[in-house]
N, C-alpha and C positions, 0 to 999 in steps of 0.2 A: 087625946091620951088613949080614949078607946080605939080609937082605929091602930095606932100604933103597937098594940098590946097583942091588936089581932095580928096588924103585918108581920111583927118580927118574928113569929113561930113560925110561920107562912115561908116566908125569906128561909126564914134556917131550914125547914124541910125540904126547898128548893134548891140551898145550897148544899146539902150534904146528899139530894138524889144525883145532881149533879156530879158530883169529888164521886160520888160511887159509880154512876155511868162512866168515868174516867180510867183509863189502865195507859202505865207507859211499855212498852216493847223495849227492854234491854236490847244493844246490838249482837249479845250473845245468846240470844233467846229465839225461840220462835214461839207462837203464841195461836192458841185454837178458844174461840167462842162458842162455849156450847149450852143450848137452851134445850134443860130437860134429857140432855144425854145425846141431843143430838148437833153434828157440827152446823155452826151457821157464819163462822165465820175465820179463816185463817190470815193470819199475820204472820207475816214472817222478816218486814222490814221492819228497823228503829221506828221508833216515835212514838204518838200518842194516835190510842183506840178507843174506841165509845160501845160499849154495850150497856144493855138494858137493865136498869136496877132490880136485883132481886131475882130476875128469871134466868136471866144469863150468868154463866159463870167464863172465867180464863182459866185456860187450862197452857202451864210456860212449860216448854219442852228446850235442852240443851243446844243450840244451835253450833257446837264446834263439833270439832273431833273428839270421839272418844277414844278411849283402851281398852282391852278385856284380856286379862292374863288368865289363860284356861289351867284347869286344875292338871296333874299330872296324869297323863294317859298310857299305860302298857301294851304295844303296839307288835305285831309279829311279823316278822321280813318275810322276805319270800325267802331267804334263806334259812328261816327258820329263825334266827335269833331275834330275843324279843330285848326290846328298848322302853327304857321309860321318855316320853316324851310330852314336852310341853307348849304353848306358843302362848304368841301375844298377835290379837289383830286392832287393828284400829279400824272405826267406823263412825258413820255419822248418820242424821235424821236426812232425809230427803222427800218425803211425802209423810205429810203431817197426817194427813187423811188415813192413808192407809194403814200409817203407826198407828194411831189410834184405835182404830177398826180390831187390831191384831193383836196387840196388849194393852187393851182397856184400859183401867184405871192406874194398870201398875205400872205403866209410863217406862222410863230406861231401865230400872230394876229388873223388871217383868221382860224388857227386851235381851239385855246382859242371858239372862236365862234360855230364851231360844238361840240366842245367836251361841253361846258356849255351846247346845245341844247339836249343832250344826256343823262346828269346828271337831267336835270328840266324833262325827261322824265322818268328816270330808278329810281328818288325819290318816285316820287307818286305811280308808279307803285309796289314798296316795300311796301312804308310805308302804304298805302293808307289799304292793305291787311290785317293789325294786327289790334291790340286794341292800343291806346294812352298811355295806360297804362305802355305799354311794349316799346313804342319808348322812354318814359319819365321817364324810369329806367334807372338804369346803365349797364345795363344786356343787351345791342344793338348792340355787335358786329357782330352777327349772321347777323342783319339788314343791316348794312355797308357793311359786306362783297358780300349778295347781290347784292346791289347797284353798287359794285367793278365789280362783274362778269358781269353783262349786261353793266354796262358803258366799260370797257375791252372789252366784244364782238362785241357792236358797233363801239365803237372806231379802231379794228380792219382794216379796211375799208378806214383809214384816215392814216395811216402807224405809229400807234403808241402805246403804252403802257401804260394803266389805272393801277399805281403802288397800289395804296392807295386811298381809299376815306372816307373820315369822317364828321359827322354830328358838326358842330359846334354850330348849336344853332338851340332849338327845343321849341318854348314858344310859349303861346296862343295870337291869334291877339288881339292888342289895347282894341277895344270895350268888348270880350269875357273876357280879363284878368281884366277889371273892374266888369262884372258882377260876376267870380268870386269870386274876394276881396269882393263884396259886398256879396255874399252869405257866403261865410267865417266867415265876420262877422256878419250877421244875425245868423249864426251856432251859432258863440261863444257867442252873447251875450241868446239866446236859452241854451247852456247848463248853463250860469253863473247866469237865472235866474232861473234855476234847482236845481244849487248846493246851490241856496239861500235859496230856497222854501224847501230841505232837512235838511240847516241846520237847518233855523227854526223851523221845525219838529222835529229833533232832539234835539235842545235848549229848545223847551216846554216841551218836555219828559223827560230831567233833569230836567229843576226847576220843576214837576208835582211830579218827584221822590224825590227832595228836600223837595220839601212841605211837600208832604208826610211822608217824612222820620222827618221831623222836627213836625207835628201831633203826630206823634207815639212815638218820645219822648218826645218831650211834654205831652203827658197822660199818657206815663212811668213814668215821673217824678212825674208828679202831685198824681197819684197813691201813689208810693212809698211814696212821702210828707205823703202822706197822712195818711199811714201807719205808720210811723215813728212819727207821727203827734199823731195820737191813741193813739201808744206804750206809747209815752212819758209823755199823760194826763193821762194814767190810771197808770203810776208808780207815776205821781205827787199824784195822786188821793189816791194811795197805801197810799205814804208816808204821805199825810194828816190825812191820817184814821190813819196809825201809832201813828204820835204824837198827834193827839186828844185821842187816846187810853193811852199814858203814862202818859199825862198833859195836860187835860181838859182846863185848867188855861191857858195855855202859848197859846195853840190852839186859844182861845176865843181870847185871846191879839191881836196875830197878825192876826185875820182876822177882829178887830175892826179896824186897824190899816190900814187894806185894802181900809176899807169901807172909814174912813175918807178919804184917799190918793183919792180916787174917787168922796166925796162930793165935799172935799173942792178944787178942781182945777179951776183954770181960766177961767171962760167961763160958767159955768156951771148954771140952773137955782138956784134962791135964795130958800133957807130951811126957813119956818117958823117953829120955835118950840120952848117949853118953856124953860127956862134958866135949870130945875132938869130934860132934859130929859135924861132917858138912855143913847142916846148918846153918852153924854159926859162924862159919868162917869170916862173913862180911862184918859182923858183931868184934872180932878179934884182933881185928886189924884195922888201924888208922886210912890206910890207902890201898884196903880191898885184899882180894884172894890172893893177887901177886906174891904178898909178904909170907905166905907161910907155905915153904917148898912140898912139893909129893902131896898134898891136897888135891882132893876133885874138886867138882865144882858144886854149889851148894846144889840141892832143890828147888828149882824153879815151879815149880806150883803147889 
């Protein structure tokens, strides 16, 4: 009973140095052994590590990729125009050792901070060298990758890998992006009061060619009226002379017949004349001037 009283205390502090000499390696992990501050041991494949109870500690570092989306940066072209820009790089641990060494205790935290300090220098330093023109096409990979090789060669230094870096947003600051739009629309409304002052140019030029064209025939027409107008009185004029040529008589009739149709209408001033004048001779007789002897002949127009 005494011996057992002693073992099992024995056992238990044997078994719980053990469970503490024990650490497992996630396969996401990499893993640094350090006694008193200094490395003694690096892991960086899965599975199960043994370090010394109490002296040693594990120290787990991120073994994927990371991200780091840098804060917004105000960047000046060589054209002068300035851009607010921003990126995102991706990176990862590759010397445990050296991380270590470079950002002590504060591990990715403390790295995220040099490597941003790194990117807010190796942007300007790209971009700053081209035209705006070309950072704000889609044609920038040339640029990124840049940006990739110097943030990569410093970051070197810090025990780690600049995979990827990319612009995620590259627009004019606040103030610039309003004067801008304002100039835009100064542009636009400048050409819209162009395309007005054309058409109207253009719109007087037709109706000037309408007009025109509505003069010209119109004095075609009136012409031709006119002509056709001629024709028509000299064949009436023909046919007058015609039949005054075959019967004198029937001729005289009906251009007494005229005459009256124009005295006597409505409106007309009053005729003073004697009751036997000429006149009326076609009026007085059943079958014309014949019937009433020693009579001229009437008025014909």
């Amino acid at each position: 009973m005494m011996k057992s009283a002693i073992l099992l205390p024995i056992v238990a502090i044997l078994g719980a140095t053990v469970l503490s000499s024990l650490f497992i390696v996630d396969e996401r992990e990499k893993v640094l052994v350090l006694q008193f501050g200094q490395v003694k041991q690096v892991k960086e494949d899965p599975g199960l590590g043994f370090k010394i109870p109490l002296i040693q500690e594990v120290v787990r570092y991120d073994a994927r990729i990371l991200g780091l989306p840098t804060t917004p940066l105000e960047v000046t072209m060589l054209d002068d125009r300035r851009l607010v820009v921003d990126a995102f790089a991706r990176w990862r641990i590759t010397n445990l050792i050296q991380f270590r060494e470079a950002v002590g205790a504060g591990g990715e935290a403390q790295a995220l901070v040099g490597l941003e300090r790194i990117l807010n220098n190796a942007i300007p330093e790209v971009l700053g060298s081209v035209d705006s023109n070309r950072v704000l096409s889609e044609d920038r990979t040339a640029l990124m990758n840049q940006i990739r090789d110097i943030a990569r060669r410093e970051a070197a230094n810090l025990g780690i890998d600049v995979i990827d870096v990319r612009l995620t947003r590259t627009d004019l600051p606040e103030q610039n992006l309003e004067a801008t739009f304002a100039r835009m629309r100064a542009e636009r409304e400048r050409e819209a009061v162009d395309e007005i002052a054309r058409g109207n140019e253009a719109a007087q030029r037709v109706r000037a060619a309408a007009d025109r064209t509505v003069v010209e025939l119109t004095s075609d027409a009136r012409r031709e009226a006119d002509v056709i107008r001629g024709q028509a009185d000299a064949e009436r004029n023909a046919i007058y002379a015609e039949a005054f040529g075959q019967d004198p008589e029937f001729f005289a009739f009906t251009r007494s017949l005229t005459s009256y149709e124009r005295a006597l209408q409505s409106g007309n001033s009053s005729i003073v004349m004697q009751p036997d004048s000429e006149f009326f001779d076609y009026l007085r007789s059943d079958s014309g001037r014949g019937d009433t002897p020693g009579r001229a002949a009437p008025a014909t127009e």
